[in-house]
C-alpha positions in Angstrom: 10.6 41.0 10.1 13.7 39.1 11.2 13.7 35.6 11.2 14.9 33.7 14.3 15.5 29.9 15.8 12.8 28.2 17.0 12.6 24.7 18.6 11.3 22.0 16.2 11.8 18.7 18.6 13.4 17.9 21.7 15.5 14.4 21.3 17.9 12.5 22.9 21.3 13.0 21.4 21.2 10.3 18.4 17.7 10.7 17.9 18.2 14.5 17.3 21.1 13.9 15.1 19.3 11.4 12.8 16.1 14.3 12.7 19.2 17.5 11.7 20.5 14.6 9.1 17.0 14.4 7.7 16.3 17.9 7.7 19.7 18.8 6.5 18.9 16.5 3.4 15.8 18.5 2.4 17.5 21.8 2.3 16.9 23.3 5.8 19.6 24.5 7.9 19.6 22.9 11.4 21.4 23.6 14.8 21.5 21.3 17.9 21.2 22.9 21.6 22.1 21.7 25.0 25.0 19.1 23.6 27.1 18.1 26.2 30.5 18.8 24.0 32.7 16.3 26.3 30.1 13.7 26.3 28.0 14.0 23.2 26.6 10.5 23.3 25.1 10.8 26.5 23.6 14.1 26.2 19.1 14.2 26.4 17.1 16.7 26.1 18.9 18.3 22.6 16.6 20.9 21.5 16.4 21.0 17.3 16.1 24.3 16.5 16.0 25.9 12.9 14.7 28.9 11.2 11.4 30.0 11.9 10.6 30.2 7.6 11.1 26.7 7.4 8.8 25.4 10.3 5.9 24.6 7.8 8.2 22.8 5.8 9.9 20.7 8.5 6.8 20.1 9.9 5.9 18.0 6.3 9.0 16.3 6.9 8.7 15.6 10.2 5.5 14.4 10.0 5.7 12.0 6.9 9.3 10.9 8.0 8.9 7.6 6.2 8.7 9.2 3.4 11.9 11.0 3.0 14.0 9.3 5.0 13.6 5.9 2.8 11.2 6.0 -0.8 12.3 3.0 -1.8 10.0 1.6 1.4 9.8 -2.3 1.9 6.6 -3.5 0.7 5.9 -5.8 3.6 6.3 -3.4 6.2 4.3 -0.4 4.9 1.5 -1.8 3.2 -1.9 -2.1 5.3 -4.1 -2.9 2.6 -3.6 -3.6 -1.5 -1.5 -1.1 -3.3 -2.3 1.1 -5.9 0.3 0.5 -8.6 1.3 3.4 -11.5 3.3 2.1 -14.3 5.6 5.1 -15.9 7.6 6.3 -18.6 8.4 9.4 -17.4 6.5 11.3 -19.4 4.3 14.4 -18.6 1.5 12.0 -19.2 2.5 9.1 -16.8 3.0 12.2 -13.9 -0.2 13.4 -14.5 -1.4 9.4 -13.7 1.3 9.5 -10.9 -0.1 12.5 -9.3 -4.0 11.4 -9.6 -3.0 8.2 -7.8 -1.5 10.0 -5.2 -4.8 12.0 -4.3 -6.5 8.5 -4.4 -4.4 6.7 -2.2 -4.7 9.1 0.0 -8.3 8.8 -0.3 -8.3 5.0 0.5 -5.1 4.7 2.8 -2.9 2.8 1.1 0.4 3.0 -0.4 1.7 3.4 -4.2 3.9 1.1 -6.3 5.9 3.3 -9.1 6.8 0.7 -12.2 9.2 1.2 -14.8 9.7 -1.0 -17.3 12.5 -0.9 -19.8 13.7 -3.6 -22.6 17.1 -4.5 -23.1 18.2 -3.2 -26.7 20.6 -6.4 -27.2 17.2 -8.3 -27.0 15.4 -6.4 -29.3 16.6 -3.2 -31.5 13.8 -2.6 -33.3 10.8 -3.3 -30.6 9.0 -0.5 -30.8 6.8 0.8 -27.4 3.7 3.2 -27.1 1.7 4.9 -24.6 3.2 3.9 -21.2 6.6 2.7 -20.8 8.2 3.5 -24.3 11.8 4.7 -24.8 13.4 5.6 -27.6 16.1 3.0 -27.6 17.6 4.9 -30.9 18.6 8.2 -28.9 20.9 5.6 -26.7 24.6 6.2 -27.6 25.3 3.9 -25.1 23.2 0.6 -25.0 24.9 -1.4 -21.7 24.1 2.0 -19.4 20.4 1.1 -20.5 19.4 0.1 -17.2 21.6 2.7 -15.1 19.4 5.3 -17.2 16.4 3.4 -16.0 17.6 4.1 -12.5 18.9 8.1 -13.3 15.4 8.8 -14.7 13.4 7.0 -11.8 15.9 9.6 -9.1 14.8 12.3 -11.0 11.2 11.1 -11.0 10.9 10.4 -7.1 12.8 13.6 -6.0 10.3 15.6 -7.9 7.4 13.9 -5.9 9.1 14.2 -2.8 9.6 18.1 -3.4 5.6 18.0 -4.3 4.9 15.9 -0.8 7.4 18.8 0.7 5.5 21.9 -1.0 1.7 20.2 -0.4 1.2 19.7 -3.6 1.1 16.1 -3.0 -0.7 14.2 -0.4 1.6 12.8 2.2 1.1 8.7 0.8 3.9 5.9 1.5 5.6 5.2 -1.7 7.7 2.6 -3.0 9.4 2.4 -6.7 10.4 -0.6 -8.8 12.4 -1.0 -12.0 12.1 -4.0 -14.0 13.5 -5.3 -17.5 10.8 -6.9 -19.4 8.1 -6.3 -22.2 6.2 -3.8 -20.8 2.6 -4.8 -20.5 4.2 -8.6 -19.6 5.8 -6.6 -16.4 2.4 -5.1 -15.2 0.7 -7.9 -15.1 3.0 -10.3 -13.8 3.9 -7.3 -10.6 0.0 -7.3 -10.4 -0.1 -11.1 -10.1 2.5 -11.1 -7.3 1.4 -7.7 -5.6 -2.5 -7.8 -5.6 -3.1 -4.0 -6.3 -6.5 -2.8 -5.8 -6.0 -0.5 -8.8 -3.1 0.3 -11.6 -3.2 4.0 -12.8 -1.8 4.0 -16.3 -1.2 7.7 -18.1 -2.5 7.4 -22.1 -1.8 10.1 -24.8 -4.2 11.9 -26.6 -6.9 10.5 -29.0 -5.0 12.2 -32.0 -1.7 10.7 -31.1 -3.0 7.1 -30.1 -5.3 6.8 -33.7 -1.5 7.4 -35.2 0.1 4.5 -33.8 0.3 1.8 -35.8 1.4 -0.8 -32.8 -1.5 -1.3 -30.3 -0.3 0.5 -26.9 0.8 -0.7 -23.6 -2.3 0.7 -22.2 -4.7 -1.3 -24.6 -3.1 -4.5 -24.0 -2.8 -4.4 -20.3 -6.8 -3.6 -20.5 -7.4 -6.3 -22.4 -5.4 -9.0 -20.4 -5.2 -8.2 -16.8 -7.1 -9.4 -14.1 -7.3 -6.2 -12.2 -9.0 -2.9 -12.6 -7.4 -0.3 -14.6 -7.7 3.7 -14.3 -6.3 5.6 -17.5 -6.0 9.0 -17.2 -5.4 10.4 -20.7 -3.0 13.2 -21.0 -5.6 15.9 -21.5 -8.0 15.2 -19.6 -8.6 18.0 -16.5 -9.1 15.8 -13.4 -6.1 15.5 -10.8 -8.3 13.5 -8.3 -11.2 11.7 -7.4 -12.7 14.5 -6.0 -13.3 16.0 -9.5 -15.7 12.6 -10.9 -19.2 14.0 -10.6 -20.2 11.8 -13.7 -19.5 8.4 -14.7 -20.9 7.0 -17.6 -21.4 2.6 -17.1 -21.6 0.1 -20.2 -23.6 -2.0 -19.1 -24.5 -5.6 -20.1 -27.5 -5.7 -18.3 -26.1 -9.3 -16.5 -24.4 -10.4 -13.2 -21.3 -9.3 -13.8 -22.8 -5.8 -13.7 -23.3 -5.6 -10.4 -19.7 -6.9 -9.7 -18.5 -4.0 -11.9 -20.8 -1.5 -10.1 -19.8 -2.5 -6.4 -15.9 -1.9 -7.8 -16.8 1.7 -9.0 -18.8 2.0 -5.2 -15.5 0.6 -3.7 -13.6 3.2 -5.8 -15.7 6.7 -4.8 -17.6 5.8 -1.6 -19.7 7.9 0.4 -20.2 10.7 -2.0 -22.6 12.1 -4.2 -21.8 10.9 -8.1 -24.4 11.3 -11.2 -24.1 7.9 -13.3 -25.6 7.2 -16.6 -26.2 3.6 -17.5 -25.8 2.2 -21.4 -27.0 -0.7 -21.9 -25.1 -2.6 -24.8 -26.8 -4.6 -27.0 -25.4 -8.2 -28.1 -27.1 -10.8 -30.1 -28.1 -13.2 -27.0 -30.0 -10.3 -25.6 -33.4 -10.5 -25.9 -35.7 -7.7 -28.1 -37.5 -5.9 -24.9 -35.2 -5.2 -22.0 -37.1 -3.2 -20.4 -37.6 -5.7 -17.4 -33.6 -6.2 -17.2 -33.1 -2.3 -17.2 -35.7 -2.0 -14.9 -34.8 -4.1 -12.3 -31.1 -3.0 -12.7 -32.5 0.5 -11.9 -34.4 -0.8 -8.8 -31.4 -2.6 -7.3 -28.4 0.4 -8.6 -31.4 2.5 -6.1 -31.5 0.4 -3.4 -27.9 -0.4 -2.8 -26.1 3.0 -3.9 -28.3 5.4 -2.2 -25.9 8.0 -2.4 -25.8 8.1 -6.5 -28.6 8.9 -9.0 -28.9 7.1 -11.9 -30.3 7.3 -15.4 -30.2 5.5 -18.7 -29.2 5.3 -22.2 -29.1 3.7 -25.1 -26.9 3.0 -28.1 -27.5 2.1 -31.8 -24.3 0.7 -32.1 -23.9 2.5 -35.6 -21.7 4.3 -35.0 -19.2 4.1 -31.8 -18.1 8.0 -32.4 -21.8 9.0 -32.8 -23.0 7.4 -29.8 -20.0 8.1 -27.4 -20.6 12.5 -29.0 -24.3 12.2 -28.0 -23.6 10.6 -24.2 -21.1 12.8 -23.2 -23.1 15.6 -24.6 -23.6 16.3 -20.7 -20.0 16.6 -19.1 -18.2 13.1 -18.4 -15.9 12.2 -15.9 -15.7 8.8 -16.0 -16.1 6.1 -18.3 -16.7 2.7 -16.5 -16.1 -0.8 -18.7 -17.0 -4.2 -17.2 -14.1 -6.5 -18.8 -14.7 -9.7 -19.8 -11.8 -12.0 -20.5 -11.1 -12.8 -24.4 -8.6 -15.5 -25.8 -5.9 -13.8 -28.0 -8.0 -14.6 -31.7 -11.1 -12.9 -30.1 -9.0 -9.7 -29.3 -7.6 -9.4 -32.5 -10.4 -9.3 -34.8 -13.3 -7.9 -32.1 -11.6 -5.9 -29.8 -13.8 -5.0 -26.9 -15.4 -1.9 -25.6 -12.6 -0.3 -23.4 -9.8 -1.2 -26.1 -12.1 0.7 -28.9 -13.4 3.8 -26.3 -9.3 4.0 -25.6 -8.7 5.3 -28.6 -12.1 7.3 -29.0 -12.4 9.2 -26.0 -10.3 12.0 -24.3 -12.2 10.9 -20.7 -10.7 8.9 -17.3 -12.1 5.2 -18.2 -12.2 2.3 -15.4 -12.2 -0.9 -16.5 -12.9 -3.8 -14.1 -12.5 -7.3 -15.2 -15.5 -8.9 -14.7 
């Protein structure tokens, strides 16, 4: 079969220029058609005409101009409701996290806030990063083009999306990037102060890498000291969007601040059918017989998410491996953590639930500050 021109768009003369700039910049070859050569400037009705193999593709451009005309998008003018913000290293990890946000603001209709953090080596040679946002400031030759590598890795990082967005393997979703110097974990939450994000997707390695490390993780601390909910996606974990959470497990504490956490995870995965298994765990204030607690819990999770089906478990508390092996013993999805805040002493020497299931579990947690 031979491939021949076809007409894309019909534009007036500058607006059909700006369209075979665009198009020219994604790898298509463009001609214009009915230019008036002695007037150019004047001329309307240009036809935009390019090879008829390329038409699916520049129809993803054309469609989603926003996106590759501009990705570093001004957050005022794009944003209709709360971003969703992914802090990354670049690693495989942090894309996997990148991609799953991607599927889930397109879910929601909203937009996405890439982060990079990185830490000036004439601060600090020796700090040492893990999970998100590490970098390996001893393979830098060249310590004052710290933050111009910063910038090279994040080009590389959003041309690869926008290749994704071009091939449909990425949802079409308004992006923006931002690089920052700073402590890591200090960065997220102060862009999450100023940004009020709905959700921040953070990549995490695997169980057998994060029991290794003998600094506690980006990840962990930003769980255990922001103020909005966080979605880790751990680097083996075979989900790449919402539509792929059947199951959620939910520690539950069987008080108000349940039901807070429950309406976030609603918020999260409306309108669909999802299985969730409540665990109630035990503290010292609770009292010996809960069954009226879980009960009534039970009666209101049915009355208000009509669309999910609930069921209950228990823990010992023995053992935190033991119990976590015999509720996931059906497949898990989701892990869902109601947060409560804790001064610094309290998260040293009791860490909470999500910090301790972050390094247990190989499964998407959600933690929601309650």
């Amino acid at each position: 079969m031979v491939d021949r021109l076809i007409t894309v768009a019909i534009h007036t003369y500058d607006r059909a220029l700006e369209l075979k700039s665009l198009l020219e910049s994604e790898g298509i070859t463009v001609s214009l058609q009915n230019v008036n050569l002695d007037h150019p400037i004047v001329a309307s009705g240009v036809r935009v005409r390019i090879m008829e193999r390329d038409l699916p593709l520049a129809l993803r451009i054309i469609e989603n101009a926003e996106i590759f005309s501009n990705p570093k998008i001004s957050a005022d003018s794009t944003r209709t409701k709360s971003p969703i913000i992914v802090p990354v290293d670049f690693s495989d990890y942090s894309r996997r996290a990148c991609d799953f946000a991607f599927h889930l603001a397109m879910s929601h209709k909203t937009s996405i806030t890439i982060l990079h953090s990185y830490v000036n080596p004439n601060i600090s040679n020796s700090l040492q990063l893990t999970d998100t946002l590490s970098y390996d400031i001893a393979n830098t030759e060249n310590y004052e083009c710290f933050e111009q590598e910063a910038h090279r890795q994040m080009d590389r990082f959003i041309a690869d999306i926008r290749n994704n967005i071009k091939e449909g393997l990425l949802p079409p979703v308004k992006f923006n990037f931002e690089i920052a110097e700073g402590i890591p974990e200090d960065v997220i939450n102060q862009y999450a102060k100023d940004h009020n994000p709905q959700l921040i997707v953070m990549g995490t390695r695997g169980t057998d890498t994060k029991e290794r490390e003998l600094v506690g993780s980006v990840t962990a601390e930003v769980l255990d000291t922001c103020r909005y909910p966080v979605f880790t996606i751990p680097e083996s974990v075979n989900i790449s969007s919402d539509a792929d959470i059947n199951h959620a497990v939910f520690f539950s504490n069987l008080d108000q601040e349940d039901i807070l956490a429950l309406d976030s995870l609603h918020r999260l995965l409306p309108d669909r059918h999802l299985t969730v298994t409540l665990v109630n765990i035990p503290s010292k204030k609770q009292p010996s017989n809960v069954d009226g607690p879980i009960n009534a819990l039970l009666k209101y999770c049915s009355e208000h998410y009509v669309d999910y089906d609930f069921n209950l478990e228990k823990l010992n508390l023995k053992s935190l491996d033991d119990d976590y092996k015999r509720i996931s013993k059906n497949h898990v999805d989701l892990i869902v953590v109601p947060n409560k805040r804790k001064n610094i002493f309290a998260r040293l020497f009791n860490p909470g639930i999500a910090h301790r299931l972050l390094f247990h579990s190989d499964i998407a947690m959600m933690v929601i500050p309650v």
